[in-house]
C-alpha positions as CSV (number, residue, x, y, z in Angstrom):
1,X,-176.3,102.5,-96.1
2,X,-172.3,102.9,-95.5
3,X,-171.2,104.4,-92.3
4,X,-169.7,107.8,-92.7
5,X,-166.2,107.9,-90.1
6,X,-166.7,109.5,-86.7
7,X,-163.2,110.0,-85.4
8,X,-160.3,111.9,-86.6
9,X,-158.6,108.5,-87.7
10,X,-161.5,107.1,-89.2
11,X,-161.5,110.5,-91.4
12,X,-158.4,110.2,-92.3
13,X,-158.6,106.7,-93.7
14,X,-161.7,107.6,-95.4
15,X,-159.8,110.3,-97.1
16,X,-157.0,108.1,-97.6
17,X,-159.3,105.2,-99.3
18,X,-160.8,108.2,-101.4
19,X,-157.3,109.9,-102.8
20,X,-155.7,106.4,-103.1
21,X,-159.1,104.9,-105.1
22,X,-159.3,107.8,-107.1
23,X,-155.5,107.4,-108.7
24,X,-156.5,103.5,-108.8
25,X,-159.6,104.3,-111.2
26,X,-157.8,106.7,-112.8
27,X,-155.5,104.9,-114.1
28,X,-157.2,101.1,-114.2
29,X,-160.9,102.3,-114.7
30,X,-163.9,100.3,-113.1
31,X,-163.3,97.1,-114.2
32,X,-159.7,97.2,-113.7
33,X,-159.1,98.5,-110.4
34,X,-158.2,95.8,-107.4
35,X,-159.7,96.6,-104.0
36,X,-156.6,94.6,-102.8
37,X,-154.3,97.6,-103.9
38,X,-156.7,100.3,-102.8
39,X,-156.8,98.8,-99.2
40,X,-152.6,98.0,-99.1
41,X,-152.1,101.5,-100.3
42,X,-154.6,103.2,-97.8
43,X,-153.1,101.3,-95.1
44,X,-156.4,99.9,-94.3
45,X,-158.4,96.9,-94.8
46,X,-161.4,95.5,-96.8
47,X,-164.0,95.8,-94.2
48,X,-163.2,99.1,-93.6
49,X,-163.4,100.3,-96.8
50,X,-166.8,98.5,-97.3
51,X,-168.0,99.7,-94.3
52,X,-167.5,103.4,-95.7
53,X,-168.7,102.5,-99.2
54,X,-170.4,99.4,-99.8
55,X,-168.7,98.2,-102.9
56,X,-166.4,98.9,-105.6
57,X,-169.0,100.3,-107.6
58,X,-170.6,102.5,-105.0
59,X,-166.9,103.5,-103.9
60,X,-166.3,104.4,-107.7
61,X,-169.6,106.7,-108.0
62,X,-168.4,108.5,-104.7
63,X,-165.1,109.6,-106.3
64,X,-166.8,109.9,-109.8
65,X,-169.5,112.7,-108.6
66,X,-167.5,114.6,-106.0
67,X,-165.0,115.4,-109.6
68,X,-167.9,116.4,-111.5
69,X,-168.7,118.5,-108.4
70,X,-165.1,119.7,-108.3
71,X,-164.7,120.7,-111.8
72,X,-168.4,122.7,-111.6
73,X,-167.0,124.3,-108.4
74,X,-163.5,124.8,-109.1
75,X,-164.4,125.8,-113.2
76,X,-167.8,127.8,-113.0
77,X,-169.2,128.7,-115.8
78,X,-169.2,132.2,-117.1
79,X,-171.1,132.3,-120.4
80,X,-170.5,136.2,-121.0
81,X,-166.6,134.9,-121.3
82,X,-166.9,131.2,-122.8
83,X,-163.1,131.5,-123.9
84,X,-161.8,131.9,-120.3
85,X,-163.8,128.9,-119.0
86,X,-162.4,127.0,-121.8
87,X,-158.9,127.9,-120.6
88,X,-159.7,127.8,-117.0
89,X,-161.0,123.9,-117.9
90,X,-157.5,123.5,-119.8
91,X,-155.5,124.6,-116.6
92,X,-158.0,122.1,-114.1
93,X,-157.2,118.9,-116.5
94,X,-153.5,120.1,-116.1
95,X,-154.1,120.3,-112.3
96,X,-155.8,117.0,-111.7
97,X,-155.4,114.6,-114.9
98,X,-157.3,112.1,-113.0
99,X,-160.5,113.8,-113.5
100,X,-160.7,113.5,-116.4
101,X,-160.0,110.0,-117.0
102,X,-162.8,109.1,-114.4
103,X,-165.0,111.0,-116.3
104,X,-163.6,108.5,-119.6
105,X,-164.0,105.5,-117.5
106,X,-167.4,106.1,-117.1
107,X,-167.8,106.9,-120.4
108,X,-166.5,103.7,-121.8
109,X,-167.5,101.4,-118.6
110,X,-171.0,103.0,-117.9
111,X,-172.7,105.0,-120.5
112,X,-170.9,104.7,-124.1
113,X,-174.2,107.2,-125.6
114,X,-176.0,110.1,-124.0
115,X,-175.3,112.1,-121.4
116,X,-172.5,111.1,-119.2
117,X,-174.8,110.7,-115.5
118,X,-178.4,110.1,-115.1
119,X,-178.8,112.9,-113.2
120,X,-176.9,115.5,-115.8
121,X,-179.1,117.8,-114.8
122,X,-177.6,118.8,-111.6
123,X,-174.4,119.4,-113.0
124,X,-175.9,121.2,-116.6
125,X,-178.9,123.7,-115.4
126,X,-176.9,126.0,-114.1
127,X,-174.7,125.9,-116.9
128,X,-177.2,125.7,-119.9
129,X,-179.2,128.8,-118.1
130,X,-176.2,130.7,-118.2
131,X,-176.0,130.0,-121.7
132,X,-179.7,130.6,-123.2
133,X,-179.4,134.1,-121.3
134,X,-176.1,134.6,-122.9
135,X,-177.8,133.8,-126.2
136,X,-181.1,135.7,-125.3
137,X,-178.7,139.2,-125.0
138,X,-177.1,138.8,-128.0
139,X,-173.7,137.8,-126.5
140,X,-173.3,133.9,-127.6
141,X,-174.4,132.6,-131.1
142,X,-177.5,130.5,-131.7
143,X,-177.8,127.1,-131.4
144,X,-179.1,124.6,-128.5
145,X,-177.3,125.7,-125.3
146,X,-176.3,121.7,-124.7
147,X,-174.3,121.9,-128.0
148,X,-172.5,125.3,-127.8
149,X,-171.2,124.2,-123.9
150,X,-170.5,120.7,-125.5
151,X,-168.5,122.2,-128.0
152,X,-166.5,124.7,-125.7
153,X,-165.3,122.2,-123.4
154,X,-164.5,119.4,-126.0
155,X,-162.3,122.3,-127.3
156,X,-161.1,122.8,-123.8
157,X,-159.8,119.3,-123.6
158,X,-158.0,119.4,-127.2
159,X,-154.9,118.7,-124.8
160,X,-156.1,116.4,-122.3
161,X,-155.6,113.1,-121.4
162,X,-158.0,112.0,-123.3
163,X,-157.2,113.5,-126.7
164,X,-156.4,110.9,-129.8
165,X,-153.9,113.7,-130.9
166,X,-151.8,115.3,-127.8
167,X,-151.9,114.5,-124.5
168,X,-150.2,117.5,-122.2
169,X,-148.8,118.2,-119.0
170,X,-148.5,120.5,-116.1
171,X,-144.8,119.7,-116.4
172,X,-144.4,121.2,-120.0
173,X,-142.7,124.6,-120.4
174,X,-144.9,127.6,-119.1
175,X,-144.6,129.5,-123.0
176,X,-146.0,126.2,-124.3
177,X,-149.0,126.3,-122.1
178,X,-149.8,129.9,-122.6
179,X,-149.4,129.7,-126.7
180,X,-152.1,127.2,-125.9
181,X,-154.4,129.0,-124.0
182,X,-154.2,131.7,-126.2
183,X,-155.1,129.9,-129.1
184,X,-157.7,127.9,-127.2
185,X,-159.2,131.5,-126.3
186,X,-159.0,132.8,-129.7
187,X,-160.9,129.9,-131.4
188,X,-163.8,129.5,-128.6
189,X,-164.6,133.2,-129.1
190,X,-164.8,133.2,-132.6
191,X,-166.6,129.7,-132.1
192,X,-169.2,131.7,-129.9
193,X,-169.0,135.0,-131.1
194,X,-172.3,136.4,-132.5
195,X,-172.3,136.3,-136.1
């Protein structure tokens, strides 16, 4: 098992191997990535960072699951307002781009069908409870709670770094963003809304 760092400094490399590896997979994915520039750019060295993760992989799956833990933190759900945690998705992959394009890494390096992590479950119960009650009082149309909160956030990320059509940014004008979040709002809710 990896060592966790016990001293200020060795925090503060490990955090420094963790933001530095995270824009590295980002932007090179799994395969792609060079321990050689994560180390130079951490201002560290090999053995360090294998003492802390292991391996490339294992380093990749520790940056990988603490963003699927951000966005559930950062975004919760609300499934009596779907169209503001669409929006509130929007503005997180304008925040921190990089999320994201772990998240379609993974996807095209890991696990091209089915759910995105093994354990999907930890990240969707909450969510897909929050849904079927939604649905149960009449507030969020029918349909198989997976597919209505798949929906909603693939309509979240119509702008995202990983769209085919439109990739946006937080450096856009502020009136483009917001004609976009209100459309984004509009359609989720009538997406949702109870026929």
């Amino acid at each position: 098992m990896p060592d966790q760092p016990l001293t200020s400094r060795g925090a503060a490399t490990y955090q420094r191997l963790l933001d530095v590896a995270t824009q590295e997979f980002a932007q090179h994915g799994i395969a792609g990535a060079r321990i050689e520039r994560i180390v130079s750019a951490a201002r560290t060295n090999k053995a360090q960072l294998y003492a802390y993760f292991g391996n490339k992989e294992k380093l990749f799956d520790a940056i990988f699951f603490a963003s699927l833990e951000r966005i559930t933190n950062v975004v919760p759900i609300d499934a009596d307002d779907l169209a503001d945690w669409a929006v509130r998705l929007y503005d997180e992959y304008l925040r921190r781009p990089d999320l994201i394009r772990l998240a379609t890494w993974a996807r095209l390096e890991r696990r091209p069908v089915g759910h995105l992590v093994e354990s999907h479950d930890h990240y969707d119960d909450r969510k897909l409870r929050a849904v079927a009650e939604a649905q149960a009082a009449g507030r969020v149309r029918q349909g198989d709670p997976f597919d209505v909160m798949a929906m909603v956030i693939a309509m979240s990320m119509a702008w995202s770094p990983v769209s085919n059509v439109y990739a946006a940014t937080a450096q856009e004008p502020p009136d483009l963003h917001e004609q976009r979040r209100t459309l984004l709002r509009d359609c989720v809710r009538r997406a949702v809304a109870v026929d």
